[in-house]
N, C-alpha and C positions, 0 to 999 in steps of 0.2 A: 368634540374637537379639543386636545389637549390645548393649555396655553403652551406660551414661548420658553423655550430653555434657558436655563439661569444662566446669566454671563459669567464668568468669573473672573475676577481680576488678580493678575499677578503684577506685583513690584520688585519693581528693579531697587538693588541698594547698589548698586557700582560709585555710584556718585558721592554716596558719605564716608567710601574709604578715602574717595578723590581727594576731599577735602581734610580728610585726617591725615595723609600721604603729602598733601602742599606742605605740611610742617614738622610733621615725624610724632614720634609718640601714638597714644591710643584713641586721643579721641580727635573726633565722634566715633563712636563704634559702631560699626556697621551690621556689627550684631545684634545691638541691642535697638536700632534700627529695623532691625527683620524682626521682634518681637515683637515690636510697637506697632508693626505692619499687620502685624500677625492678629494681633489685640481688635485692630480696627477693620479688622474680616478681611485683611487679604486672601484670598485664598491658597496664593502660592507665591514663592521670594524668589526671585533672579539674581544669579550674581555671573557677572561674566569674568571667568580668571582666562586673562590676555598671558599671551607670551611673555610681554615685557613685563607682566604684575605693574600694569602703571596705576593702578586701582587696586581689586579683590587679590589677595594674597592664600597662598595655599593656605595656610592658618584659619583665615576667614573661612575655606572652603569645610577646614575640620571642624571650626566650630558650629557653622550652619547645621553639617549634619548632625551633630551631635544635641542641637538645641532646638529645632526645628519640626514643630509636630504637622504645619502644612509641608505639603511637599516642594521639594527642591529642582528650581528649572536651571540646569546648568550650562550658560553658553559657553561654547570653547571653538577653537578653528580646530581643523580635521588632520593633527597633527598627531604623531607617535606618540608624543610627552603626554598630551592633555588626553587622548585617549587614555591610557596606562593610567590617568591621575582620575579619570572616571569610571572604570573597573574596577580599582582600590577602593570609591568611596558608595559605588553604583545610586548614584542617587535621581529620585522619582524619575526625574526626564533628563535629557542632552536636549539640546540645541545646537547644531551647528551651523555655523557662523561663518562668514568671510573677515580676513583680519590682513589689514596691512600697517606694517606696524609708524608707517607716521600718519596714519586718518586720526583725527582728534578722537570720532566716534564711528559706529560702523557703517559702512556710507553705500552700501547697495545690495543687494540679494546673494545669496550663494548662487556663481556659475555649476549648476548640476550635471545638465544635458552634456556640455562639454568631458564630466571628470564622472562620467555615471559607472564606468568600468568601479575605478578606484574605489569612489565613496561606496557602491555596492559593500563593498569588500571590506572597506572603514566602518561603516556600521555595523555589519553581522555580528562581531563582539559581544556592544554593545547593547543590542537585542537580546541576544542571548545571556546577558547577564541582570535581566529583567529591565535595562529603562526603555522607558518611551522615548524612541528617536524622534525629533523634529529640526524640520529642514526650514535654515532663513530665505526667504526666497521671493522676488520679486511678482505682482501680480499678472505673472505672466505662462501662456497655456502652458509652453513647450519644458518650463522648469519645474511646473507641476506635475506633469506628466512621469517627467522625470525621476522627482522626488517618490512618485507614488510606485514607479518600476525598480527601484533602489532598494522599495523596502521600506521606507519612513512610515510612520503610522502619521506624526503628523504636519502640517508645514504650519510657519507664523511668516504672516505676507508682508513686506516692509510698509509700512505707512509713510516714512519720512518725505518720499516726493510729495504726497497730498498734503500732508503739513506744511511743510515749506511754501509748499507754492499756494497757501492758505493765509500765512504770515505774510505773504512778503505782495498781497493783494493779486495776484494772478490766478483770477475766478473759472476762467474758461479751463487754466491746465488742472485748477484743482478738482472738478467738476468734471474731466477728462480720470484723473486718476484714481476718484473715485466710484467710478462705472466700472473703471476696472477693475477695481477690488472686489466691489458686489457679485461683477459676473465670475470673477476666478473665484472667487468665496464659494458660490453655487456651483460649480464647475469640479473646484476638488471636493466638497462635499461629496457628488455626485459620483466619486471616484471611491468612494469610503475614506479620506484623509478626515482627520481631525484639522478643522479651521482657528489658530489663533492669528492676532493682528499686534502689532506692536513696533514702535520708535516713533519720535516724537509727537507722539499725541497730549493735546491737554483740552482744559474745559472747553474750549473751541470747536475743538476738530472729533472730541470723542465719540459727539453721539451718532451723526450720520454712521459711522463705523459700525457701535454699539444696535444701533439699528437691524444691521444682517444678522437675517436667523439663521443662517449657516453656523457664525463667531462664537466657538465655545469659549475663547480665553481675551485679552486683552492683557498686555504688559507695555507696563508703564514705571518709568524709570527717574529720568533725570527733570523734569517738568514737576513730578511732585517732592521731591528732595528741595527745588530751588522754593518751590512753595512751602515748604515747610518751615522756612527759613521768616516767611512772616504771618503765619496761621497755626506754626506746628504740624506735626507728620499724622496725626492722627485725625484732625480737622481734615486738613487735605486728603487725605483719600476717603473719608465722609462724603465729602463734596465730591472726588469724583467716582466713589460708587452710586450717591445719589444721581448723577446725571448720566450714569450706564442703565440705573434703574429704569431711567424716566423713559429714555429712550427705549429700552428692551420694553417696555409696553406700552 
């Protein structure tokens, strides 16, 4: 009987352009951010370039690819622009995203089943120009379903209700929404989708997650930036691939 499959962890940099953006100028660099990630065994770097560039900047986006020997998860909403800006650069995966442009951060799953004509048709691109589609998408049957009739090879299930209601002491809904991740984890597995999980997870809330052996990826973002802030970036995601480890076996 084999063992468990490696989890692999992707980091999000959106958050250190945030803070280079509050003041203008270059630093912190977000790039040199995705190195240091890079260094400390990330396996793969997120950057999400929003409409309004309130963060990751096209720039950002050229110099990732151009520096970046893990591969590139690019989230973007399922718009004209940011398509065309991910055909120009085709890099490793897409992710697409729900975006409204006054949420602070992205605040619920792609509606699929609703817009399945469309996005069909938004992603074939896409695909065709070799990345890995993945769809944002709550843990839930009918948008997996979906996601996997579209065409996606793979989805990342939103974590942010299980965290939240993890923080904020609310046992029974966190406990609730994490059955649900498991089951839909098992569920699109069982569909062939590629299972990643990601938003707000930290050393808290990782492992039960990291636990499913469905979960090829994890991406983790703004939780290790603020950490790094009094450990450093490199430290901090030590710590949380050691506690992806611990839990993966």
């Amino acid at each position: 009987m084999s063992g468990p499959t490696h989890l692999r962890l992707g980091v999000n940099i959106d958050h250190v352009a945030t803070v280079r953006n509050a003041r203008g100028g270059d630093t912190p660099d977000p790039l040199r951010a995705a190195k240091l990630a890079e260094e400390a065994g990330a396996e793969g770097i997120t950057a999400h370039l929003r409409e309004d560039r309130r963060h990751i900047s096209d720039a950002d986006i050229e110099g990732l690819m151009d520096i970046l020997t893990v591969p590139l998860n690019f989230e973007m909403a399922a718009t004209t622009e940011m398509q065309a800006i991910a055909l120009r650069h085709k890099p490793h995966a897409v992710c697409i995203v729900p975006e409204k442009r006054e949420e602070r951060t992205t605040e619920g799953g792609l509606e699929v089943a609703r817009e399945e004509n469309r996005l069909a048709h938004f992603i074939a691109p896409l695909r065709e120009a070799g990345c890995r589609v993945s769809i944002f998408i709550a843990a839930d049957k009918r948008q997996i379903e979906a996601a996997h009739r579209i065409g996606a090879q793979v989805i990342e299930l939103h974590s942010g209700a299980y965290c939240d209601a993890h923080h904020e002491g609310r046992l029974d809904d966190r406990d609730r929404e994490l059955e649900a991740m498991r089951e839909m984890s098992a569920f699109a597995h069982d569909l062939g989708l590629e299972v990643h999980v990601g938003h707000g997870l930290t050393y808290e809330t990782v492992q039960p997650v990291a636990a499913f052996p469905e979960v090829r990826e994890l991406n983790i973002g703004h939780f290790l930036i603020g950490e790094a802030i009094f450990r450093g970036l490199q430290p901090a995601i030590h710590e949380m691939r050691r506690l992806m480890d611990e839990a993966r076996a």
